[in-house]
C-alpha positions as CSV (number, residue, x, y, z in Angstrom):
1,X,0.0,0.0,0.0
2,X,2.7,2.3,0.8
3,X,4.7,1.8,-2.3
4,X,1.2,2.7,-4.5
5,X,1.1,5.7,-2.4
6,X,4.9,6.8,-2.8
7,X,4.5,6.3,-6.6
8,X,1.0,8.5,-6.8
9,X,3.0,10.7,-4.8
10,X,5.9,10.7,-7.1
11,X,3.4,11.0,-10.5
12,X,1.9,14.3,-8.7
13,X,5.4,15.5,-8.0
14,X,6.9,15.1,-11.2
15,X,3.8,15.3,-13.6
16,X,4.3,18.7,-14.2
17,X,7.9,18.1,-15.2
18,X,6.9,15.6,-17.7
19,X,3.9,17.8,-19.0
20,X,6.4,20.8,-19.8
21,X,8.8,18.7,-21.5
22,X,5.8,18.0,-23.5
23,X,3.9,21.3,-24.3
24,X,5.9,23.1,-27.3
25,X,5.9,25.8,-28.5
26,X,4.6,26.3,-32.5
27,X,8.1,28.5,-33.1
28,X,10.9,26.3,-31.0
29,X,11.2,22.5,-31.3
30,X,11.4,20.1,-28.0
31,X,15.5,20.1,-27.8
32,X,15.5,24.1,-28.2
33,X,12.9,24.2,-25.8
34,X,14.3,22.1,-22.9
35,X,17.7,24.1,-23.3
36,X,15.6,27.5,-22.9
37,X,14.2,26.2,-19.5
38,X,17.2,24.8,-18.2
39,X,18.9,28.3,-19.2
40,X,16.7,30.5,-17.8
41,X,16.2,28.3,-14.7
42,X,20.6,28.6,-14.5
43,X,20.2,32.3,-15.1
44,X,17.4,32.3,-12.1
45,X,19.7,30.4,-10.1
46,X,22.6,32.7,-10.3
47,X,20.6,35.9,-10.2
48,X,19.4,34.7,-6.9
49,X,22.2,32.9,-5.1
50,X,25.0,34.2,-6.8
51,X,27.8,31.7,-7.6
52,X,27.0,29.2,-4.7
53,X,24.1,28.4,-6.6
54,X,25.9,27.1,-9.5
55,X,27.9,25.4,-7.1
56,X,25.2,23.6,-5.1
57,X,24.0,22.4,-9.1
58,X,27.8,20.7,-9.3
59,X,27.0,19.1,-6.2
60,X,24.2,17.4,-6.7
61,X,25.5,16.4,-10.5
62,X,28.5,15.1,-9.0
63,X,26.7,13.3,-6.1
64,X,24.2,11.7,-8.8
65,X,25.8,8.3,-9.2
66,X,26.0,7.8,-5.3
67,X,22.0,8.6,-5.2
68,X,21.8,5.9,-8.4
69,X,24.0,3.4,-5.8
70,X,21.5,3.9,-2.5
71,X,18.6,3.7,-4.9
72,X,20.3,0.0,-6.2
73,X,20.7,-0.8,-2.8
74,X,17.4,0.0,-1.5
75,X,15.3,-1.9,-4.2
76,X,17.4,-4.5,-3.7
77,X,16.7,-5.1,0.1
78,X,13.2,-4.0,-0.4
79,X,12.7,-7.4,-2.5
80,X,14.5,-9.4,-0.1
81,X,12.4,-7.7,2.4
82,X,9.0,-8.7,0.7
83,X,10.5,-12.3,0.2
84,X,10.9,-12.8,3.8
85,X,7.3,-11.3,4.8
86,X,6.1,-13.8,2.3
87,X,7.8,-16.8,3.1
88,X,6.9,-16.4,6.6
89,X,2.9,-15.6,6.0
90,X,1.9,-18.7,5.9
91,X,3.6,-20.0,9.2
92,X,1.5,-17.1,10.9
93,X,-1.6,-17.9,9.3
94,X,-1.5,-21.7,9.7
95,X,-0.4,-20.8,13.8
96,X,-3.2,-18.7,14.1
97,X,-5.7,-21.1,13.0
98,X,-4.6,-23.7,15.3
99,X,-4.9,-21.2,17.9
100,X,-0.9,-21.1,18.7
101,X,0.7,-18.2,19.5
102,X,3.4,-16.9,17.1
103,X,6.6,-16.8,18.6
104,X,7.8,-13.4,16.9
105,X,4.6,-12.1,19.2
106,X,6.5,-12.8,22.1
């Protein structure tokens, strides 16, 4: 339930993203058009922050394989997770209905 959740939750938050990457323009083409946003959204950046922003964009470009790594990682012991709940559902459900009490209960 909470992984439907976390992916509605991910659609919502970057629906948008995916729209604008779709809309276009009738006078620029998609390529022109991403560059533009990712321009004026650098030019934003710097306007505001000053060159600590551009810095703070090098570090989370540089830091992107470690987040691809922990994401690896996590998917990874998420299924071994799931396989372990299941395995062990039937054990509960077959104590239950002979009226014994599961010993991770105690």
């Amino acid at each position: 339930m909470s992984t439907d959740a976390t992916r509605m939750q991910d659609l919502c938050t970057y629906g948008l993203i995916a729209y604008s990457g779709v809309v276009r323009l009738p006078c620029i083409d998609r390529a022109d058009a991403a560059q533009l946003q990712i321009s004026i959204a650098f030019v934003s950046l710097y306007q505001l922050l000053g060159f600590y922003g551009l810095v703070g964009v090098a570090i989370m470009v540089l830091s992107l394989p470690l987040n691809a790594m922990i994401a690896r990682l996590q998917t990874r012991l998420q299924k071994e997770q799931m396989k372990s709940a299941l395995a062990t559902t039937p054990v509960r459900l077959t104590r239950q209905r002979q009226g014994r009490a599961d010993p991770a209960d105690e």
